[in-house]
N, C-alpha and C positions, 0 to 999 in steps of 0.2 A: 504493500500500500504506500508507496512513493511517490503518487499522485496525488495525494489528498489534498484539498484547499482548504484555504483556515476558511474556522465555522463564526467567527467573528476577526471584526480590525481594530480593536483597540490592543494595543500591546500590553496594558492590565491583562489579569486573571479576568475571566468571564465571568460575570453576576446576574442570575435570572432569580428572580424572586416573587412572590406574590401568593393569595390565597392558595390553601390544599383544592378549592370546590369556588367556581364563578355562582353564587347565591343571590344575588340579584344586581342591577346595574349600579345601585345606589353602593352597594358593598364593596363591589369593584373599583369603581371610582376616589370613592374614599380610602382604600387600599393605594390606590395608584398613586395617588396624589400625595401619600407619606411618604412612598416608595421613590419617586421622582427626588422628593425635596433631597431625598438622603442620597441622591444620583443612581439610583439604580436607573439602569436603560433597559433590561429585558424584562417583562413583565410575565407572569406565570399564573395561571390558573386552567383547572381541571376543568374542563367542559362536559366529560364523561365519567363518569365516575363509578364503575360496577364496584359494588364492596364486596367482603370474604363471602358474606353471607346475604343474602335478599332483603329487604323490609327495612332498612336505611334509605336515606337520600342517596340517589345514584347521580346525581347531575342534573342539570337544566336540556342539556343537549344543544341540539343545531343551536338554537334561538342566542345560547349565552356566545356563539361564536362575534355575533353584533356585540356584543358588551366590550370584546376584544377589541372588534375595530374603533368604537369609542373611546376607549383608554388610549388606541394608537391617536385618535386625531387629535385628542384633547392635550396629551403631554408631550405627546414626539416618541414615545415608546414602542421600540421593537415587543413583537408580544411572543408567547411559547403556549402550546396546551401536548395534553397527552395523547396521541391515535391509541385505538386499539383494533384496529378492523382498515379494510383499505376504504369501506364509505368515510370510514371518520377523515383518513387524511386523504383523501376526495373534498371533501368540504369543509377543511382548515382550510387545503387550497385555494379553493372558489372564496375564500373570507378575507384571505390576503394573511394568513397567519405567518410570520416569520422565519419560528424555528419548531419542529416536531420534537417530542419527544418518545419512547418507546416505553411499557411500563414495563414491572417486573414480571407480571405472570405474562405478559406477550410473547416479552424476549425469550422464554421458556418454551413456544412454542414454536419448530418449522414449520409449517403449518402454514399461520399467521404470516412469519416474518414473510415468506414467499409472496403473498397476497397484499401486503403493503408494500414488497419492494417492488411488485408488478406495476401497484397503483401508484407507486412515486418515480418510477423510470423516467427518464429524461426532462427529471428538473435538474433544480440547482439546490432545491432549498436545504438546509440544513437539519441534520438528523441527530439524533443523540440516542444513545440505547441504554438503557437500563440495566443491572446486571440481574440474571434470573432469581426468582426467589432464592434455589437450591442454590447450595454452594458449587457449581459445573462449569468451568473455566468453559471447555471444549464450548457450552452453548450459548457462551457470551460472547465469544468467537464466530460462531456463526451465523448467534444474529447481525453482528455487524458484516461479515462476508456477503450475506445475502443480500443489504445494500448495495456493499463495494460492486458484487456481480452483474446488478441493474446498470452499473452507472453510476450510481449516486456517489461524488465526491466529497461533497462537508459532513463529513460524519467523525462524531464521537462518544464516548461513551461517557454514562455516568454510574457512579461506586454512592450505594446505598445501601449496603451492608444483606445479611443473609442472614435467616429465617434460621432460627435458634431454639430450642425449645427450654434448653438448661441456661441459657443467659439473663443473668438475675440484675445486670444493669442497663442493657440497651433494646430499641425493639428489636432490632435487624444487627447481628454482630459484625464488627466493622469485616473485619479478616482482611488485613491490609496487604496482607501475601498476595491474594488472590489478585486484587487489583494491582499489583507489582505485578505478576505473572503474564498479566492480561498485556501492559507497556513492553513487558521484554518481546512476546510474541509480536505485536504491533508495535512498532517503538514511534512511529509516523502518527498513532492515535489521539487525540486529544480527551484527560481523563479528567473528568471535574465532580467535586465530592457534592453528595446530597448525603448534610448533616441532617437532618430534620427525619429523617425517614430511619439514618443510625440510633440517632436518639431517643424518639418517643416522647421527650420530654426538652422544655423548652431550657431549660439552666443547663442540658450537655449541651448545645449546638453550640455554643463560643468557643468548649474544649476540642471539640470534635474539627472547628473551625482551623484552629489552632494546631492540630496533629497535621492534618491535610497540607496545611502550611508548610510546616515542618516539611513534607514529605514531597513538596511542589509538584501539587495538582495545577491544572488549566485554568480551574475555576469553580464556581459555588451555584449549585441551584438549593436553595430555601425559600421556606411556608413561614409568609407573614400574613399577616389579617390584621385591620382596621382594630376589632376588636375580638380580639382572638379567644377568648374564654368563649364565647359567644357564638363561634365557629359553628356549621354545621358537619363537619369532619375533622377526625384529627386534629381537635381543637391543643387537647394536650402537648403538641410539639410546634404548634406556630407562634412567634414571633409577633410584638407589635412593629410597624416601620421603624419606629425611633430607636427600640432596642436594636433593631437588624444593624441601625446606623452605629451604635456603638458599639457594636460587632468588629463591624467590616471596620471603622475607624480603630479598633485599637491592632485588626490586620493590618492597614498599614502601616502604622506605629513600628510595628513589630517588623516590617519588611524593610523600614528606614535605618532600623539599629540594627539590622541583620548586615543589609548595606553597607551601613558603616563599619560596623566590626571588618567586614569581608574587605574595606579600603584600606583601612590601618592595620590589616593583621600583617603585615608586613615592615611596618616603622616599626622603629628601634624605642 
């Protein structure tokens, strides 16, 4: 994969952020508009949303894809939602959506990925993949191959941790090998962490922020919400905007002394 095009043009790490679930226009907006102040550009919400089990809020659907374009006209904002099926990223397309993402139980399926990469053949737009729930390097691999094999050039993948059942501190355990494993086989890839989905809870995403750092990820997708207790999904791991900002601001704090250390580690 030595063709690949970058999936954004900022020379920063990539930041996509926003509600878990688009719940109505009014939500959205007020999300977007914290999220802007604090300079986030990609904006992020779920427009579909199947859960584990039935009888929850599953999404808005087509309809919240408008909310999308509304947040892009109103702040300038590139937007992101999830496909799961090739209608879905059928009609991100026709909405103008920016950047796709792949979720965890999709990437788990060939199946699937063949059927979206058929329906996204000869764009451009930008892809990212989820690593499968199970811990199986091999099919995190091949959901991004079955991109690469259409055509599809901006692809990347994102590390949101694996489905655990004895892990007593995170939803999803990071297993940082795994996503290390995944860079040696693609080393061309770009690999950006999604804390919020490691965590489960909103007081890890700073540490978690923080490790990824450490370990220079691409970039960051995180679940903020207006008013996140209040969430209709996954309220317990989203962020308000202003805390996201003092996230990402003490990331670059920490990127500045890192810099610096790495300028002087050589004067006397």
């Amino acid at each position: 994969m030595n063709d690949l095009l970058p999936i954004h043009n900022s020379i920063e790490p990539m930041l996509i952020a926003g509600p878990c679930s688009a719940e109505n226009l009014g939500q959205m907006l007020a999300t977007a508009s914290g999220l802007h102040a604090a300079g986030v550009e990609i904006f992020r919400a779920g427009v579909w949303k199947p859960r584990t089990r039935p009888g929850g809020f599953e999404g808005c659907g087509e309809r919240a894809l408008q909310w999308l374009r509304e947040v892009k006209d109103r702040f300038g904002m590139l937007t992101a939602t999830e496909v799961g099926c090739a209608r879905h990223a059928e009609l991100a397309l026709q909405a103008g959506v920016d950047v796709l993402w792949i979720g965890a139980r999709t990437s788990a399926s060939p199946f699937a990925m063949d059927e979206i990469a058929e329906a996204l053949a000869g764009t451009d737009v930008p892809v990212l993949v989820k690593n499968p729930i199970c811990a199986d390097l091999d099919l995190w691999i091949g959901a991004v191959e079955r991109l690469y094999l259409r055509g599809l050039r901006r692809l990347g993948a994102i590390h949101r941790g694996f489905k655990s059942a004895a892990d007593p501190v995170y939803r999803n355990t990071p297993h940082w090998e795994i996503a290390d494993a995944l860079r040696e086989v693609l080393p061309g890839l770009p690999v950006i962490c999604d804390p919020s989905h490691m965590a489960g809870r909103r007081d890890l995403v700073g540490p978690l922020v923080q490790e990824a750092m450490r370990r220079r990820y691409d970039g960051f997708i995180i679940e903020a919400h207006a008013t996140p207790d209040e969430a209709w999904t996954d309220a317990a791991q989203q962020l308000t905007p202003a805390d996201l900002g003092k996230i990402m601001a003490e990331k670059r704090n920490c990127q500045k002394r890192c810099s610096t250390f790495s300028t002087n580690a050589g004067m006397p």
